[in-house]
Legacy VTK file of the C-alpha trace (Angstrom):
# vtk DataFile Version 3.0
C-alpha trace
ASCII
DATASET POLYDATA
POINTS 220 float
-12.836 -7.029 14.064
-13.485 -10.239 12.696
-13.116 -14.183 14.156
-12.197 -17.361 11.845
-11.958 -20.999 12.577
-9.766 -21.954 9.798
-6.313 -22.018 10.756
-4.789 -22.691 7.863
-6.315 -19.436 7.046
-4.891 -18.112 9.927
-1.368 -19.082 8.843
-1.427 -17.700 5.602
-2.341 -13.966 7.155
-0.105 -14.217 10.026
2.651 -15.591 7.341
2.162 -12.158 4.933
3.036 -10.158 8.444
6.675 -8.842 8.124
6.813 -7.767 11.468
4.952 -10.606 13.464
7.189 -13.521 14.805
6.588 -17.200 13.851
3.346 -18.800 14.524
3.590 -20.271 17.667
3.334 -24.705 16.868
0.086 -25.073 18.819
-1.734 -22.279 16.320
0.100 -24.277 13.093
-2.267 -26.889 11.868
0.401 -28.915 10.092
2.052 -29.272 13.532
-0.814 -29.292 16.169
-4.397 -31.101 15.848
-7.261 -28.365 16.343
-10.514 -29.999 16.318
-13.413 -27.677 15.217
-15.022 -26.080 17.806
-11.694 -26.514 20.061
-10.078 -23.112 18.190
-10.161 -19.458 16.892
-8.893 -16.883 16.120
-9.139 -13.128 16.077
-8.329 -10.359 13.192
-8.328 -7.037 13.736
-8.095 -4.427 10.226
-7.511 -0.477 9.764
-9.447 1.448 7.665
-7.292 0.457 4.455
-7.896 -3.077 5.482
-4.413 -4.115 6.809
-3.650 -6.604 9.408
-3.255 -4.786 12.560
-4.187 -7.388 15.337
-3.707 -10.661 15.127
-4.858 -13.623 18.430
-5.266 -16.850 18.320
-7.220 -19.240 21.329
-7.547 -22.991 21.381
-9.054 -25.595 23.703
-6.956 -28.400 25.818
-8.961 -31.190 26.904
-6.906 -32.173 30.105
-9.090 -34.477 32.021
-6.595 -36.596 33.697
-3.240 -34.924 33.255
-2.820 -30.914 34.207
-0.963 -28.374 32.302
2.657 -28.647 33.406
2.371 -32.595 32.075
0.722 -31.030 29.140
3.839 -28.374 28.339
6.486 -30.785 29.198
5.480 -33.435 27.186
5.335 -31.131 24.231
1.761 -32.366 23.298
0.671 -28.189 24.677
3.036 -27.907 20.979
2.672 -30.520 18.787
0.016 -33.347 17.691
2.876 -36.152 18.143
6.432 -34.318 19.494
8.540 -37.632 18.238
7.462 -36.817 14.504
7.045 -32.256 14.443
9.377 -31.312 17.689
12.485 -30.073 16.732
15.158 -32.569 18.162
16.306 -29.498 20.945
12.441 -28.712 21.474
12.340 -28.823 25.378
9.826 -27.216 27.995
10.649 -26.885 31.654
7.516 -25.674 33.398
8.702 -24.765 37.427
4.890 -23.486 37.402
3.805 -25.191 41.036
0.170 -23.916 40.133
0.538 -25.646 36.909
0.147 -28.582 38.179
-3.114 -27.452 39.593
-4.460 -26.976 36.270
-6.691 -29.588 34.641
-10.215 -30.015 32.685
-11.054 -28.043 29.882
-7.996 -25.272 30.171
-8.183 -22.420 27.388
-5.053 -21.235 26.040
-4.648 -17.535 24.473
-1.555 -16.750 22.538
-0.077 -15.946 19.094
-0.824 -12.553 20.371
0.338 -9.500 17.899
-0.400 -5.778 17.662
1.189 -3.283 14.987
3.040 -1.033 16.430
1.394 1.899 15.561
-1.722 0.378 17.415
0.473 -0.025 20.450
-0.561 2.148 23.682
-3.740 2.849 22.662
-5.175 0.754 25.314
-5.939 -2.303 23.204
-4.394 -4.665 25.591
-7.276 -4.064 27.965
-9.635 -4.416 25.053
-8.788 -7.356 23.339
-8.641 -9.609 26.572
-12.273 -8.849 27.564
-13.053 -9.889 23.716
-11.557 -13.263 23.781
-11.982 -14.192 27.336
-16.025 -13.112 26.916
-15.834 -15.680 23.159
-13.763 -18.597 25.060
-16.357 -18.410 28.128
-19.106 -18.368 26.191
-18.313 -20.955 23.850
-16.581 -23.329 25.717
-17.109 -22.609 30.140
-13.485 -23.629 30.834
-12.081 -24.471 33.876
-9.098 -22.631 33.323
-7.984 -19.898 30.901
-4.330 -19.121 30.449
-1.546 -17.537 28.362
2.494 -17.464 28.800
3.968 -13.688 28.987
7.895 -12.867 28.934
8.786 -10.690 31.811
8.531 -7.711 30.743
4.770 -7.511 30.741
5.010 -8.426 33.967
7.046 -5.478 34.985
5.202 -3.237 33.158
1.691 -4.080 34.610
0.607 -5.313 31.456
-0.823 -8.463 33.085
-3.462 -6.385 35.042
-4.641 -5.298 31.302
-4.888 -8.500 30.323
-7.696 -9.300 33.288
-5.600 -12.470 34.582
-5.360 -12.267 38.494
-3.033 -14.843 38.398
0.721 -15.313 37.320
3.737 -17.256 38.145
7.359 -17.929 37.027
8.515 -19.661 35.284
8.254 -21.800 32.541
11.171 -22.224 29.903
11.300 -23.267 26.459
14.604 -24.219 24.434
14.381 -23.888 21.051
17.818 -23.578 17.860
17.242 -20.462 16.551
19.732 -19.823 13.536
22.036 -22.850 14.812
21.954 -21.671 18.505
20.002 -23.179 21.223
18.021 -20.354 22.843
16.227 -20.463 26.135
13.131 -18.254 26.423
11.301 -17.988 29.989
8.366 -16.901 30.418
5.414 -16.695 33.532
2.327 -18.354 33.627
-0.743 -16.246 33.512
-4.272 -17.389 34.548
-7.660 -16.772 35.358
-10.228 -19.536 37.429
-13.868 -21.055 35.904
-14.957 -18.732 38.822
-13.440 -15.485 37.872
-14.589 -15.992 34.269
-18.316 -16.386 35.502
-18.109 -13.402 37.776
-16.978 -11.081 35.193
-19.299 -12.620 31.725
-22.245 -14.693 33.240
-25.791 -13.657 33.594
-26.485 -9.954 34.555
-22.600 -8.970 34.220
-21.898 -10.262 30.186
-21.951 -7.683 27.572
-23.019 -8.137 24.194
-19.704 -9.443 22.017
-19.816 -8.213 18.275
-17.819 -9.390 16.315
-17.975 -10.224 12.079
-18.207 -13.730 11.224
-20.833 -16.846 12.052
-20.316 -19.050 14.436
-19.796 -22.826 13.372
-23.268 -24.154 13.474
-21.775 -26.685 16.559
-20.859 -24.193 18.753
-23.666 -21.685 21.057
-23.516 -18.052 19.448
-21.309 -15.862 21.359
-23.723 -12.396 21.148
LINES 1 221
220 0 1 2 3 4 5 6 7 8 9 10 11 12 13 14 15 16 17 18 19 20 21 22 23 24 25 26 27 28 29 30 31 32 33 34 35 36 37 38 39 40 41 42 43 44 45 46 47 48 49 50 51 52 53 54 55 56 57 58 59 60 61 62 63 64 65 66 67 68 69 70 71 72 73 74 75 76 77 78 79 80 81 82 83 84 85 86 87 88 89 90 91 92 93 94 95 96 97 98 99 100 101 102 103 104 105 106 107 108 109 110 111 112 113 114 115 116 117 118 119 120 121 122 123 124 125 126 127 128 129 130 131 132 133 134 135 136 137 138 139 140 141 142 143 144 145 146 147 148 149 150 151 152 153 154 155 156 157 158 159 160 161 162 163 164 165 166 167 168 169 170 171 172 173 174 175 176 177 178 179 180 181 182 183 184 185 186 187 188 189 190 191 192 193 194 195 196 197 198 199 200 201 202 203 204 205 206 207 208 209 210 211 212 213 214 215 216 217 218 219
């Protein structure tokens, strides 16, 4: 398991992924700004070295707005939605606790396994890993990630250590010429929560290959 900061880097790899959909706008640095030390990302390899899990986590500074302002508006997608948002781009977040959300909010997505990794219990793994690195580097208020229904009904939210979730948020996008709507619920977890589970006595050690930007606090 290794972490980057480059996500142009991250790009490329997800981009040489056959079987991993699109990179979602906010990971895409030629769409979405992502200051250093407001981003990473997370690469998982088998033992011949292949790409077999792929996350990526940024930071939203939303002092003075919340995060169903910040979806709508597109700028959750894009650096400037007039110039990179595809003229059908539209998000409709119905998320009443979204509204609720503001300060420093992490976001978690860009989330892919291989399926031969699948239901080996990495989706209780892999939260604890990034939710331990985004607490520890940046204390957010908020940390939070959009899931289709499905892991929903399937109890894959309790995996993924968010106590919190809500419908529904949905995002029209032309896929192939035809306008597509894709819902999805709002996940979450509290500044609280966070500190419960990784501060003080309770945090265990994070390894994980790669240095830390010499800006951020070491995450070990």
């Amino acid at each position: 398991m290794s972490i980057g900061f480059d996500f142009d880097e991250f790009a490329r790899i997800a981009r040489t992924i056959p079987t991993k959909e699109p990179i979602e706008p906010n990971f895409r640095p030629d769409l979405s700004l992502i200051k250093p030390g407001e981003g990473y990302w997370i690469m998982g390899v088998d033992k011949e070295n292949a790409v077999a899990i792929l996350a990526a986590q940024r930071l939203y500074d939303l002092s003075g707005t919340n995060l169903a302002e910040h979806f709508e508006s597109l700028k959750a997608f894009y650096a400037d939605p007039t110039v990179h948002a595809d003229r059908y781009y539209r998000c409709n977040c119905r998320v009443k606790s979204a509204t609720t959300i503001t300060g420093k909010v992490a976001y978690h997505g860009d989330y892919w396994i291989r399926s031969d990794f699948r239901g080996k219990g990495l989706s209780a793994i892999m939260p604890r890993v990034t939710h331990g690195l985004s607490f520890a580097m940046w204390a957010p208020d908020f940390l939070c990630a959009l899931v289709e229904r499905w892991a929903i009904d399937k109890g894959l939210v309790l995996q993924y250590a968010c106590p919190h979730h809500e419908a529904d948020l949905s995002i029209l996008v032309e896929v192939e010429g035809e306008i597509v709507d894709y819902n999805y619920w709002l996940i979450w977890r509290t500044a609280e929560e966070l500190r419960n589970e990784f501060d003080g006595h309770n945090r265990n050690v994070l390894t994980l290959n790669g240095p830390f930007p010499p800006t951020l606090p070491s995450a070990t």
